[in-house]
Backbone as a chain_set.jsonl record, in Angstrom:
{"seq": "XXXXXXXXXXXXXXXXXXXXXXXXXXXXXXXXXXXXXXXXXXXXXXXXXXXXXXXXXXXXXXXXXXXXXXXXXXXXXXXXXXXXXXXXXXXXXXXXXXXXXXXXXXXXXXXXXXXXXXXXXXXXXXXXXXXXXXXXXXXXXXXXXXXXXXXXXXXXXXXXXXXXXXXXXXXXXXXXX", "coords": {"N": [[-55.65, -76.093, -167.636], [-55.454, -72.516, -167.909], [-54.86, -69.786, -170.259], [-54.729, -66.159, -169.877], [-54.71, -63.078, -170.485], [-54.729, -60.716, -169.043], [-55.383, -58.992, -165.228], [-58.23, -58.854, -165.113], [-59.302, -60.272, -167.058], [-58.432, -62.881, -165.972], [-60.293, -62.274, -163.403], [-62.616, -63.0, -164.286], [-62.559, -65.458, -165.787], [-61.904, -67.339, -163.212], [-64.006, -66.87, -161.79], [-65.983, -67.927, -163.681], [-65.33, -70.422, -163.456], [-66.479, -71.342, -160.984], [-69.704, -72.098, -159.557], [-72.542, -69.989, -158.408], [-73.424, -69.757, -155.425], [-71.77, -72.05, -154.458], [-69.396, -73.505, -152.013], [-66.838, -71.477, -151.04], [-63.013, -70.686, -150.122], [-60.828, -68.712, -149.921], [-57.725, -68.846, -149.971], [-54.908, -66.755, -148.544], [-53.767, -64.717, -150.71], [-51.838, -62.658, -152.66], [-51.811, -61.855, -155.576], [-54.535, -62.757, -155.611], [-56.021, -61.042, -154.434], [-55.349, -58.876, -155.932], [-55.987, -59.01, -158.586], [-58.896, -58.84, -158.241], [-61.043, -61.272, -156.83], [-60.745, -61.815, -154.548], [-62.528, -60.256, -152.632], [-64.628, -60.279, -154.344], [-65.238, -62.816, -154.121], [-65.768, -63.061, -150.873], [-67.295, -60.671, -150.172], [-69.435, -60.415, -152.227], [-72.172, -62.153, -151.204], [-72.465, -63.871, -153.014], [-71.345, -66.216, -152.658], [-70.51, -69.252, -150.896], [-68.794, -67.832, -148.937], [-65.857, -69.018, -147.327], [-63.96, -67.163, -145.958], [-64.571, -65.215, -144.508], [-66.186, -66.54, -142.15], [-63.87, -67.92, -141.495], [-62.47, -65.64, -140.058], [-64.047, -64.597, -138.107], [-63.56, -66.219, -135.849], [-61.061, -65.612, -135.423], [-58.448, -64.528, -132.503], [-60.031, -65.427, -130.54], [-58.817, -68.056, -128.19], [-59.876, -70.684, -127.654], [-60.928, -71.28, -129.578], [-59.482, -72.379, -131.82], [-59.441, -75.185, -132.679], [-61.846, -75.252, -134.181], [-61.195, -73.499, -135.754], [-59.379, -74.566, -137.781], [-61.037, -76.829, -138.467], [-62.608, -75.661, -139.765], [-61.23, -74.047, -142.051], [-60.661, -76.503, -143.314], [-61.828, -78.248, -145.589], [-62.529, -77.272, -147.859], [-65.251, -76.98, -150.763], [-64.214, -75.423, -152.856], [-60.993, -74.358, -153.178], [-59.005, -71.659, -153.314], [-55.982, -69.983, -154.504], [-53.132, -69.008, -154.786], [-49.731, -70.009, -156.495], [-45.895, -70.025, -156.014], [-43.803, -70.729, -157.122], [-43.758, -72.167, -161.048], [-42.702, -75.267, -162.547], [-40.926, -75.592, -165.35], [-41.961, -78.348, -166.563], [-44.053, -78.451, -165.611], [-45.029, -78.999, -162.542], [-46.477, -77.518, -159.122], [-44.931, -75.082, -156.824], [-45.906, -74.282, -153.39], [-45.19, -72.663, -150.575], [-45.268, -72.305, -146.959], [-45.986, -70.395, -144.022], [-47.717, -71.196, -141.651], [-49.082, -73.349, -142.918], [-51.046, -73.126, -143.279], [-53.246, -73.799, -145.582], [-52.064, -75.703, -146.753], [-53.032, -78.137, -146.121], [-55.631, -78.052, -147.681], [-54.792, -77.922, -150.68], [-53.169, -80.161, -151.781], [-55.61, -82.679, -151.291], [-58.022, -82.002, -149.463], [-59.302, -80.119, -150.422], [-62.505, -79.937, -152.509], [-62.227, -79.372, -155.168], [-59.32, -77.43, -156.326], [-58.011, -74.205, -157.367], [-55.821, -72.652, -158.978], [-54.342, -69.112, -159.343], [-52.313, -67.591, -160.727], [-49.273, -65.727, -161.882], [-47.265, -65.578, -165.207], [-44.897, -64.665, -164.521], [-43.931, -66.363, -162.669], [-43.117, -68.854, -163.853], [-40.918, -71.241, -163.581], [-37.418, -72.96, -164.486], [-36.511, -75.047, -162.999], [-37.047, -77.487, -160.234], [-35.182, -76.833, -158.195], [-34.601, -73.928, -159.289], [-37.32, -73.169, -158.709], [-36.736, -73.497, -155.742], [-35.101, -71.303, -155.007], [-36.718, -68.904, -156.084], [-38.363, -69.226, -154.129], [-37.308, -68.493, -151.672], [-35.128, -66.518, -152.462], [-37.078, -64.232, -153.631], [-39.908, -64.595, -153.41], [-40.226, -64.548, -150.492], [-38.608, -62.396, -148.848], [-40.83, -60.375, -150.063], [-42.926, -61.493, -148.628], [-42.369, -60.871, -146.101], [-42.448, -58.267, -146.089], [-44.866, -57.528, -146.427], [-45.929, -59.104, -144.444], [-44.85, -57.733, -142.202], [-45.783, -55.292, -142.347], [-48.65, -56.296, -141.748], [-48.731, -57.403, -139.861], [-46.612, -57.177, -137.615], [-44.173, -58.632, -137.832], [-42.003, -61.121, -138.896], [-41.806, -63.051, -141.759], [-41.763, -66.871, -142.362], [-40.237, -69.249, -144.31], [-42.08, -72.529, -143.465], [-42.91, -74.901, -144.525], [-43.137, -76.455, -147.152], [-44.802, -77.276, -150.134], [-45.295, -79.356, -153.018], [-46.574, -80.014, -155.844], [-47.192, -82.54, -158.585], [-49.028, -83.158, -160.331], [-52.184, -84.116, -160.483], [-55.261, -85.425, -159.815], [-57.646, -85.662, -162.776], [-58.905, -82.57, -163.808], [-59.321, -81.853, -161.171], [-57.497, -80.001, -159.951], [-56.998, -76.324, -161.363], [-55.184, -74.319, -163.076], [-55.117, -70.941, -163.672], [-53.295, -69.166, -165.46], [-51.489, -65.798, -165.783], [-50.674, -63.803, -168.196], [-49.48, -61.509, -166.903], [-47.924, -59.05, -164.711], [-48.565, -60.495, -161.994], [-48.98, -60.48, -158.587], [-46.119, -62.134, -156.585]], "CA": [[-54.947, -74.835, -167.511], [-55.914, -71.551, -168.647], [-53.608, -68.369, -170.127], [-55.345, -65.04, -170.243], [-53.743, -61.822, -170.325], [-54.603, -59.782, -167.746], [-56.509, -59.674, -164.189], [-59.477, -58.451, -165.289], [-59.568, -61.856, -167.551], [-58.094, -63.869, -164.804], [-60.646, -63.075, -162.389], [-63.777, -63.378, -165.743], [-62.335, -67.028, -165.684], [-61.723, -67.786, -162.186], [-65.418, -66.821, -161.21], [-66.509, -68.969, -164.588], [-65.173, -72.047, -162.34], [-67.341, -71.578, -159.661], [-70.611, -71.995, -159.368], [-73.103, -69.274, -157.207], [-73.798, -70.457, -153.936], [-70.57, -73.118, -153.486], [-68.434, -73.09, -150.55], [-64.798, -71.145, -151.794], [-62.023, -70.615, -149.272], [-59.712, -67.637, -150.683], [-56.336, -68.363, -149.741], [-53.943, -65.224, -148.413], [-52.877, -64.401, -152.073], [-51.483, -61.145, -153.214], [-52.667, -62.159, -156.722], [-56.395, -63.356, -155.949], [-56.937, -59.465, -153.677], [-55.094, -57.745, -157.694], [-57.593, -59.652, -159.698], [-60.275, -58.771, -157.614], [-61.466, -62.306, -156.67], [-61.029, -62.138, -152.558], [-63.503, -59.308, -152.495], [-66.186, -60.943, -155.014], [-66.175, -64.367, -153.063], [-65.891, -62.673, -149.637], [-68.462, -59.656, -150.192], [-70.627, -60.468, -153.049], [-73.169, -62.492, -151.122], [-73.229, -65.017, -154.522], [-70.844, -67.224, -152.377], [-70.886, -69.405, -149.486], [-67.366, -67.775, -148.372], [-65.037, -69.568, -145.838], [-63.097, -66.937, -145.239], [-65.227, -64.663, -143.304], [-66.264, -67.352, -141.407], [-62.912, -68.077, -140.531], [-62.131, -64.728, -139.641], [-64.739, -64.402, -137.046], [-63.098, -66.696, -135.598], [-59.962, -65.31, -134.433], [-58.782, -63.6, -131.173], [-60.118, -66.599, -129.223], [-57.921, -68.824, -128.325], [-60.498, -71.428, -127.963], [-61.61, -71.35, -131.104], [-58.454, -72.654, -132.461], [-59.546, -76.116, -133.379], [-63.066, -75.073, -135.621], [-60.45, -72.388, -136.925], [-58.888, -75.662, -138.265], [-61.959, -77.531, -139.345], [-63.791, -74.382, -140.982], [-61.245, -74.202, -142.956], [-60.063, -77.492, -143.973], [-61.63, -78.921, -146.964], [-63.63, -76.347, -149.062], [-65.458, -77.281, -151.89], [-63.628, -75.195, -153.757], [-59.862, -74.245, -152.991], [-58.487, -70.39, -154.104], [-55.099, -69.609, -154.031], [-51.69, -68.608, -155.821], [-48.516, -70.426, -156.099], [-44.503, -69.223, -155.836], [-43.355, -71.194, -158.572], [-44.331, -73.129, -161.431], [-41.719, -75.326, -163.123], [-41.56, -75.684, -167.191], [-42.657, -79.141, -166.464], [-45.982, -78.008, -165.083], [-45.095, -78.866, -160.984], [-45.954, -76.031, -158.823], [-44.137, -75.028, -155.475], [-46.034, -73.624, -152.454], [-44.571, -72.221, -149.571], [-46.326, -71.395, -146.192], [-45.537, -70.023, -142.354], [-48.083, -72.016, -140.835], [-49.812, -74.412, -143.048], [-53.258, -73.542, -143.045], [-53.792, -73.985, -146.947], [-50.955, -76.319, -147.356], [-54.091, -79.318, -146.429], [-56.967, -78.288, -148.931], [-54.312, -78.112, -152.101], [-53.259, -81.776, -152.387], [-56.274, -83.834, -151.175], [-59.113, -81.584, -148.46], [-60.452, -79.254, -151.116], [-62.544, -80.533, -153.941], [-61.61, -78.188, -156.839], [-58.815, -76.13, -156.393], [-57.943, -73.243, -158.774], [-54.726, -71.468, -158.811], [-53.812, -68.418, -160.062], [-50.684, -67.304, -161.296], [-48.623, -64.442, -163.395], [-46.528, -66.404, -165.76], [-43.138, -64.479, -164.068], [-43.353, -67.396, -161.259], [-42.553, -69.784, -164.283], [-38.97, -71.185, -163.339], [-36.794, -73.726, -165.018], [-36.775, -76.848, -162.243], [-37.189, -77.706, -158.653], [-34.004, -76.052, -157.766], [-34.94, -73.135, -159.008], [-38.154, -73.04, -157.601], [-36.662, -73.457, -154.074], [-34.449, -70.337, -154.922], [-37.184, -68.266, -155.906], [-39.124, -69.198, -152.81], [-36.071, -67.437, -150.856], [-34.36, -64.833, -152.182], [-38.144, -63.497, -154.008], [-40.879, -64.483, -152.133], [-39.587, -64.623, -148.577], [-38.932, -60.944, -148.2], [-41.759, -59.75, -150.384], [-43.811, -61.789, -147.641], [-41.731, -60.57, -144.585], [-42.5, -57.242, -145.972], [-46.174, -57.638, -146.215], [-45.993, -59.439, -143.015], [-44.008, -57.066, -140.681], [-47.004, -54.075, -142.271], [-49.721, -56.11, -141.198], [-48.98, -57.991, -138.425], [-45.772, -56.692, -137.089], [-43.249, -59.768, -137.703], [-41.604, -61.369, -140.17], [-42.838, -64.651, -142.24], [-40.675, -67.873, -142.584], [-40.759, -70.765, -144.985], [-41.688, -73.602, -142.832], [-43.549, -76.107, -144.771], [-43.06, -76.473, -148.637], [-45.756, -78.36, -150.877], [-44.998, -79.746, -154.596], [-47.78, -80.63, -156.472], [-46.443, -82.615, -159.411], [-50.223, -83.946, -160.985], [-53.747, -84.893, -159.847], [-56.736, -86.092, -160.249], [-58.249, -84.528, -163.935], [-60.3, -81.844, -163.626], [-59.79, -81.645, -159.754], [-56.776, -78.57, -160.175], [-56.841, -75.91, -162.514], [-54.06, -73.279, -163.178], [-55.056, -69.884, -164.588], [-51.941, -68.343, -166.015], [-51.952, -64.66, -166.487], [-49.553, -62.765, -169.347], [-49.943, -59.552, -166.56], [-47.143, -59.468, -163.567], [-49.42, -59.728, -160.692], [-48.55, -61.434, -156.91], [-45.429, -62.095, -155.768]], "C": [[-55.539, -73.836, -168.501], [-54.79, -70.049, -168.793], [-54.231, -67.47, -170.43], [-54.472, -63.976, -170.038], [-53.687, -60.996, -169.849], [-55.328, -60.179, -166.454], [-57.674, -59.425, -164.585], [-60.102, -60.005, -166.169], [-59.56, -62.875, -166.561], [-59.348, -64.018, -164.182], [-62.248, -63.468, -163.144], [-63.547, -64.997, -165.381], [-62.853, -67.775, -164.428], [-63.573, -67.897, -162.141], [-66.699, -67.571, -162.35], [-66.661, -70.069, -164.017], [-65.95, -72.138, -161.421], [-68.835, -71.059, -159.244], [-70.869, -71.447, -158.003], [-72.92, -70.333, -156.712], [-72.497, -71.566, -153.425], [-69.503, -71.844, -152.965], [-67.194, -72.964, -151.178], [-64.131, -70.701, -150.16], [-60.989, -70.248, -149.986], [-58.68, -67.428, -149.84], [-55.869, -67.166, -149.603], [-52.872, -65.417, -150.052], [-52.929, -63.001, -152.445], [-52.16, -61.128, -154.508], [-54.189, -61.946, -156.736], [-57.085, -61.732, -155.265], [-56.736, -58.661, -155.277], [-55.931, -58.061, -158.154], [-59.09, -59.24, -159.198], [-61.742, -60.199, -156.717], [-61.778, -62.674, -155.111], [-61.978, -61.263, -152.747], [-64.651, -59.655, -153.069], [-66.335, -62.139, -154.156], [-66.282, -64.157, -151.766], [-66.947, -62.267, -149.509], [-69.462, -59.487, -150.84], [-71.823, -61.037, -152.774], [-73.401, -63.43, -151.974], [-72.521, -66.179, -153.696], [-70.931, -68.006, -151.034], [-69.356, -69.397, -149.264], [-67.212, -68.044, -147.055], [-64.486, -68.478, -144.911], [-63.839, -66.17, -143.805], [-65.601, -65.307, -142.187], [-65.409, -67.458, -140.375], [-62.278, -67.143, -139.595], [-62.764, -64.325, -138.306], [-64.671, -65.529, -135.812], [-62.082, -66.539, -134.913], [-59.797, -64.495, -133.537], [-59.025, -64.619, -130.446], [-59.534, -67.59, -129.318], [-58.321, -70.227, -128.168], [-61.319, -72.008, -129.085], [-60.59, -71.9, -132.53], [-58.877, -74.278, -133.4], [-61.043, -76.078, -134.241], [-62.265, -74.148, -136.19], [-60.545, -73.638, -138.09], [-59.835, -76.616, -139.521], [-63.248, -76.864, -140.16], [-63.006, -74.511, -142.152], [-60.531, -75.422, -144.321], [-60.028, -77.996, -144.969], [-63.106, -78.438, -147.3], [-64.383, -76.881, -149.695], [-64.572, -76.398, -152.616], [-62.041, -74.021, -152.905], [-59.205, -73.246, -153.4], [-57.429, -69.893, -153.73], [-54.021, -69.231, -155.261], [-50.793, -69.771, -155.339], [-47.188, -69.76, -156.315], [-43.684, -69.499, -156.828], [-43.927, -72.538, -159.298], [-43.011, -73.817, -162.426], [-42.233, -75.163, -164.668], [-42.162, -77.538, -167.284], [-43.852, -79.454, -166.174], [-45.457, -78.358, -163.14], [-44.988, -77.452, -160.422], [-45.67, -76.175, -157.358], [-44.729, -73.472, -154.814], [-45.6, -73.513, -151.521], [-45.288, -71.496, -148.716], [-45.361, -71.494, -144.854], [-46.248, -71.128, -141.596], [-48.496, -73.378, -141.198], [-50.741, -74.657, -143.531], [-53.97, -73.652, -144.57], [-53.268, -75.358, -147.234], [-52.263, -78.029, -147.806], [-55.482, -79.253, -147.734], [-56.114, -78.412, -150.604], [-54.304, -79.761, -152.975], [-54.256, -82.419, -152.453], [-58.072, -83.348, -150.442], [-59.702, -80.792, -149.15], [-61.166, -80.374, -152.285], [-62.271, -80.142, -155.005], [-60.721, -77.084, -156.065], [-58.101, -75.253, -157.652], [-56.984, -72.424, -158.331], [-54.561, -70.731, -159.38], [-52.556, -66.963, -160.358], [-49.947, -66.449, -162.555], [-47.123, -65.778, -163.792], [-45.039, -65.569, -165.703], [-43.035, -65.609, -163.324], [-43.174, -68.843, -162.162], [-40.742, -70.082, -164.307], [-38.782, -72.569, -164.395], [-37.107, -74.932, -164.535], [-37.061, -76.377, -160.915], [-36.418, -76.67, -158.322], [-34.239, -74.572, -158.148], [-35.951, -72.211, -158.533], [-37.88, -72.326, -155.987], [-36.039, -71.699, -154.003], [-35.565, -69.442, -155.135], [-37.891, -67.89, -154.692], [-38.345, -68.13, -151.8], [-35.778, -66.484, -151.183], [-35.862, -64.069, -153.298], [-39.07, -63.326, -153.074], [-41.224, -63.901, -150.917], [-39.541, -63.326, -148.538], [-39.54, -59.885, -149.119], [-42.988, -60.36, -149.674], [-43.398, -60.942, -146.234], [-41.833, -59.128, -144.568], [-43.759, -56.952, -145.808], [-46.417, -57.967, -144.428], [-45.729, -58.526, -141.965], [-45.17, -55.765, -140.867], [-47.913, -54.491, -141.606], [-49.676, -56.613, -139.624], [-47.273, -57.838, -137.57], [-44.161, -57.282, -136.749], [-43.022, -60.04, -139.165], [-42.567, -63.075, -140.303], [-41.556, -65.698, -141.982], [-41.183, -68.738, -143.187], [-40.899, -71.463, -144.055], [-42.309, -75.157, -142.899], [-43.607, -75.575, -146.548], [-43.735, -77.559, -149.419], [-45.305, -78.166, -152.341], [-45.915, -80.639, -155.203], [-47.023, -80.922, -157.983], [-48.085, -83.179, -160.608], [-51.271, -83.985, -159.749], [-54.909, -84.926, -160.208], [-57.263, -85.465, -162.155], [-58.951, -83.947, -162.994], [-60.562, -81.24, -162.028], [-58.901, -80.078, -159.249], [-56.505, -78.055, -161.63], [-56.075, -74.659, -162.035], [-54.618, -72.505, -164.078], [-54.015, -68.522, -164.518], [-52.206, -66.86, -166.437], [-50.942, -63.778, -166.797], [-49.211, -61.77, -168.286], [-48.777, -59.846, -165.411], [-48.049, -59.093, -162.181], [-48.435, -60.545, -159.376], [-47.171, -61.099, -156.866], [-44.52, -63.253, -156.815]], "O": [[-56.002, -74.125, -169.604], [-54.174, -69.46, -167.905], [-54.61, -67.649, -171.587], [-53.464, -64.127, -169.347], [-52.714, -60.252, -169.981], [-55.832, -61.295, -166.332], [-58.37, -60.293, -164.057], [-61.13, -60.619, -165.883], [-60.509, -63.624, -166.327], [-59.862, -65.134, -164.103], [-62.998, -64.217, -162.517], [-64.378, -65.631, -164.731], [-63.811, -68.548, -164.395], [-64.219, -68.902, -162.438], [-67.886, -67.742, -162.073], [-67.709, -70.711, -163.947], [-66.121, -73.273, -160.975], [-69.11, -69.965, -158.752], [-70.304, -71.732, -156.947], [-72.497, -71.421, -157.103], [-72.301, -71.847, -152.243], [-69.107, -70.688, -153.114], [-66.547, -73.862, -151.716], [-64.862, -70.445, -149.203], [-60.268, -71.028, -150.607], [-58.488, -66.432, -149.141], [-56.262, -66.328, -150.415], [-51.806, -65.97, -150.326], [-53.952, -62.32, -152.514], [-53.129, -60.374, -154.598], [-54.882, -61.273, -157.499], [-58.226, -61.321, -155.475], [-57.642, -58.0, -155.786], [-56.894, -57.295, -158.194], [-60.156, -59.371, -159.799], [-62.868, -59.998, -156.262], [-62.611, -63.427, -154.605], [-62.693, -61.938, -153.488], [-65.708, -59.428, -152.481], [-67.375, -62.428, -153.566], [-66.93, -65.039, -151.202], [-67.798, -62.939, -148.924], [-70.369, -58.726, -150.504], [-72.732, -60.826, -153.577], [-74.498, -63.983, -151.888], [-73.024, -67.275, -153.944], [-71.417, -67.414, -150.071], [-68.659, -70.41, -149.323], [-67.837, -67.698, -146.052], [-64.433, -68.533, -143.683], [-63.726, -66.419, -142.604], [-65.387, -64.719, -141.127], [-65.562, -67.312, -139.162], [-61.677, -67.505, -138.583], [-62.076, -63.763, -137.453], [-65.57, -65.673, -134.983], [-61.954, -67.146, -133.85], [-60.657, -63.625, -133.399], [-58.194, -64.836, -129.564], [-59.549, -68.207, -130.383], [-57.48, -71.088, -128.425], [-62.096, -72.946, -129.263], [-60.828, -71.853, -133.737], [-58.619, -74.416, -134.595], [-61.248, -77.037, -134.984], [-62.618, -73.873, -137.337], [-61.388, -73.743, -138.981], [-59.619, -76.947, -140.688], [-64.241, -77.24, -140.782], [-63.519, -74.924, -143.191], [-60.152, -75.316, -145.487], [-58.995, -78.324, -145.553], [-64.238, -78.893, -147.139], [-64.456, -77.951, -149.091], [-63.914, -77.2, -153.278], [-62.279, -73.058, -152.176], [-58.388, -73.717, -154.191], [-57.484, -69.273, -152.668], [-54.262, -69.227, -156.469], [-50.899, -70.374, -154.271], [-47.344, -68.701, -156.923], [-42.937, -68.683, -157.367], [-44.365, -73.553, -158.755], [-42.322, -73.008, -163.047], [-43.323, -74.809, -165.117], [-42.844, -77.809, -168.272], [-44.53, -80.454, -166.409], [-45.837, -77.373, -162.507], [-44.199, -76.551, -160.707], [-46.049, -77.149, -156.706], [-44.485, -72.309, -155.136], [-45.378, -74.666, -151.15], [-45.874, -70.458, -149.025], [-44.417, -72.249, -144.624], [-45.585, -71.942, -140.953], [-48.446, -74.354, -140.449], [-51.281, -75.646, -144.028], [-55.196, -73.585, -144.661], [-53.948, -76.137, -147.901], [-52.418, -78.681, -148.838], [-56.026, -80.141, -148.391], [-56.701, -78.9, -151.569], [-54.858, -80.283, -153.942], [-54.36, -83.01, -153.528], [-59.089, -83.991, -150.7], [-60.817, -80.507, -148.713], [-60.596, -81.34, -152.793], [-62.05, -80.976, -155.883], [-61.156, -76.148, -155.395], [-57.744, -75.748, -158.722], [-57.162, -71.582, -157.45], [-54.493, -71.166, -160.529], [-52.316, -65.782, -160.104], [-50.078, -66.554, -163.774], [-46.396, -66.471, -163.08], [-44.178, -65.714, -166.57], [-41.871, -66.001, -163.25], [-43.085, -69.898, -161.534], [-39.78, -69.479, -164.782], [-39.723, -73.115, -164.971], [-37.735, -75.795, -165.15], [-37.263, -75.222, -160.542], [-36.941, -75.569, -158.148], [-34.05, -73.832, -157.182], [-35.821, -71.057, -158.122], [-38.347, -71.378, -155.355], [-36.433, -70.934, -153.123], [-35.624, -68.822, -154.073], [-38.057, -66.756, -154.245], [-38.852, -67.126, -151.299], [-35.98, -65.464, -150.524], [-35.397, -63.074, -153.852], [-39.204, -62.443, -152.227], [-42.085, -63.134, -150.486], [-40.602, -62.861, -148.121], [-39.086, -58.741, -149.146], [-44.084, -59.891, -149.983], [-44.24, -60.471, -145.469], [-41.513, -58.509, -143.554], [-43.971, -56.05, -144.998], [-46.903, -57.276, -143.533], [-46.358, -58.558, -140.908], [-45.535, -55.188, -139.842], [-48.396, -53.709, -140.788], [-50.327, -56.314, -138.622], [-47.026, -58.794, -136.836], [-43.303, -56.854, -135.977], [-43.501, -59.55, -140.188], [-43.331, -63.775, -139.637], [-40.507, -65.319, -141.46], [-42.311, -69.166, -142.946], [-39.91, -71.382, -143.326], [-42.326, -76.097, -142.104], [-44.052, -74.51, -146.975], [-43.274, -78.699, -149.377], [-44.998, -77.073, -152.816], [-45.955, -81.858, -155.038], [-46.411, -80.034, -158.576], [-47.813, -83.564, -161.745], [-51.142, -83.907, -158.528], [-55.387, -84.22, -161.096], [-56.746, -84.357, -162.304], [-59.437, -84.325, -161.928], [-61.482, -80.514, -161.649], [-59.369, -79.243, -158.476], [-56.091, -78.652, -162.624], [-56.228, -74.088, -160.956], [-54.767, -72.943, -165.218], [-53.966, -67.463, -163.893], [-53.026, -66.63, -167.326], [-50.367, -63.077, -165.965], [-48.466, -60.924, -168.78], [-48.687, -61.047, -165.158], [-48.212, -58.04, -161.565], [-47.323, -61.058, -159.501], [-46.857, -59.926, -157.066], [-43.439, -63.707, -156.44]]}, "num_chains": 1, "name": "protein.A"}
């Protein structure tokens, strides 16, 4: 784990972790677009980014199962989480899914990063932030871009793993969600 104090540190760090040329897959995080980090591993050319990939991708409805296995298991894993307890477990929350597989086990390095407001007390209050915070600061994002609302409908709790295989960079600054 790492605590820096703003994004401009955050995304200094983040892009420390990851060597040019590997394959990243930049999670939909409100956080990782503030920091600046979707835009350097998307557009900088230094990376071999998933997402674009995956993006060129949608619209066809045949194209649904390489959606799947483009972006399944990264080398390297970029995302935010919703809450982190004071025990260190953190609690993601998704609509469809499509990250939920590279966090635990399909990425090889993943790297979260996180404003130290989404530190909660326990589980329980985890789940509550997920709802009455999250949820309709997604459903508001959601209904701008794509004209609907979001819904929790799959909740991941990462309580440990592997050394060295997830790293949390904490940032003093209130960014995401």
């Amino acid at each position: 784990m790492f605590v820096v104090d703003n994004a401009a540190d955050a995304k200094a760090k983040v892009l420390e972790l990851i060597p040019e040329g590997a394959e990243v897959m930049t999670n939909t995080s409100k956080t990782l677009d503030e920091i600046g980090v979707s835009k350097e591993i998307n557009e900088s050319g230094r990376y071999d980014a998933v997402r674009p990939k995956l993006m060129a991708l949608f619209g066809d409805p045949t194209k649904k199962r390489e959606q799947r296995k483009v972006a399944a298991a990264p080398d390297y894993a970029l995302g935010s989480v919703h809450a982190i307890t004071e025990t260190g477990e953190v609690v993601i929350a998704s609509g469809s899914g499509s990250q939920i597989g590279q966090y635990p086990y399909a990425a090889g390095k993943v790297i979260f990063v996180a404003g130290t407001h989404k530190i909660v007390r326990d589980a329980d209050e985890a789940q509550r932030r997920l709802r009455e915070h999250a949820l309709p600061l997604e459903n508001e994002r959601m209904l701008g871009i794509y004209g609907r609302n979001s819904a929790i409908k799959k909740v991941l709790s990462i309580h440990g793993d592997a050394p060295g295989r997830v790293t949390l960079v904490l940032i003093r600054e209130h960014l995401g969600f």
